[in-house]
N, C-alpha and C positions, 0 to 999 in steps of 0.2 A: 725681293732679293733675299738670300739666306743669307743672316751672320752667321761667319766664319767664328765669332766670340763665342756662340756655342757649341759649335761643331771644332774647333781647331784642341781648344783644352781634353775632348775625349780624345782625339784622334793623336795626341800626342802622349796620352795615359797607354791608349794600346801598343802604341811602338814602345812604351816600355815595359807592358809586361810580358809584349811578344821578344822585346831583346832579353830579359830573363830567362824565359822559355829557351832559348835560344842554347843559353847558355848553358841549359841541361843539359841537354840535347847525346853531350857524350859520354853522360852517365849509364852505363848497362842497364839490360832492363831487370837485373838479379839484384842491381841497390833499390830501384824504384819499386821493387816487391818488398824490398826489408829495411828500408832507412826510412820511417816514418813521418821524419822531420820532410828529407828530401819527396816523401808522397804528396806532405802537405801541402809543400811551396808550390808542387807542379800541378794540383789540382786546383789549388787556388789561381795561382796565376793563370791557368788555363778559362777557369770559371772567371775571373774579369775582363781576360779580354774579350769572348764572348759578349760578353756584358757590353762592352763597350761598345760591339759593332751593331749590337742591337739596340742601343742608345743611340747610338749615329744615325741605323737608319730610321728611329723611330721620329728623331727630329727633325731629321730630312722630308720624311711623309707628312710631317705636321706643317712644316715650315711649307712646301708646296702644296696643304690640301689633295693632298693623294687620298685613296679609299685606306680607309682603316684597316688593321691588320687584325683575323679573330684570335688568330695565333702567333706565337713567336716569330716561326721559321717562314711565317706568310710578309713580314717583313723584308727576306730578302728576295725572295721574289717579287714584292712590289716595288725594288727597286730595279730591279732586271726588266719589270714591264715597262716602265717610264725612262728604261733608257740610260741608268744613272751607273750598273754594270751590266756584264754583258749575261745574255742567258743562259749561257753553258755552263759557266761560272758559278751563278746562280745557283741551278739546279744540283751543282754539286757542292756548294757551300751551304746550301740554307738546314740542311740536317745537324748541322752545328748547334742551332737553337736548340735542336731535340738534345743536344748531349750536355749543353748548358742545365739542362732538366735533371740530367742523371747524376750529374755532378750535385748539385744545390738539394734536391731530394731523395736521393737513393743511394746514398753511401755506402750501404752494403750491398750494392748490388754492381758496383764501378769494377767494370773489366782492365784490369790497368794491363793488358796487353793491348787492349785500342788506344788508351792512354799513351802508351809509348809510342804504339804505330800515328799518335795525333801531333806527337812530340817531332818523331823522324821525320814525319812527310807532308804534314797539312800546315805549319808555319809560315811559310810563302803565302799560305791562300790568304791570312793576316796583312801582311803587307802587301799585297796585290788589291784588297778589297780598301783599303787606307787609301793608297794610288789612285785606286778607279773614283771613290769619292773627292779627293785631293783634285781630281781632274777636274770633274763635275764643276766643284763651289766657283775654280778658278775660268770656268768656261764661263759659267754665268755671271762673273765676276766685271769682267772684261766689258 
């Protein structure tokens, strides 16, 4: 059986740095080109909750002896194989590990027009992937 003790304290860090995020959200994207401070927050908080989901699911693959993952974004797809989300989802969420990269190593190289387009539109995918693990712990729980 998975403890929830170590999965429930990530999975409640990410809903909050996704509700920060959140709370960008109706900042133009002409401040997030020029308020430095406001660049900071949104890269970072962006860069941990990544972090987080790839924490979750790396605990998760540990916690059931899943195949190891050689890379980041092989993480969410090893949870899409086993069942844990679904695989459409998957295949469109797991390039997120790829940007957790760009963010953390490549600072000058951060397009903060995807940045904003990750701000406007890929936030649900955070709480959708929270949900679908939330689902999971409590199925096998039972």
């Amino acid at each position: 059986m998975i403890k929830y003790v170590n999965i429930n304290p990530k999975l409640g860090k990410l809903q909050e740095y996704v509700g920060y995020l959140k709370e960008y959200r109706e900042e133009p994207i002409k401040r997030l080109k020029t308020d430095h401070t406001l660049q900071g927050a949104v890269l970072r908080y962006l860069q941990l909750a990544i972090e987080c989901v790839l924490d979750i699911g790396e605990i998760l693959i540990s916690a059931l002896r899943l195949s190891k993952p050689q890379e980041a974004r092989e993480v969410i797809k090893i949870l899409a194989e086993n069942g844990i989300i679904p695989t459409a989802f998957a295949e469109r969420f797991a390039p997120i590990a790829n940007f957790r990269n760009i963010l953390v190593h490549e600072y000058a190289e951060i397009d903060l027009d995807k940045v904003y387009n990750h701000l406007q539109k890929d936030l649900e995918d955070f709480d959708f992937y929270a949900k679908k693990v939330s689902q999971y712990l409590q199925s096998k729980a039972a």
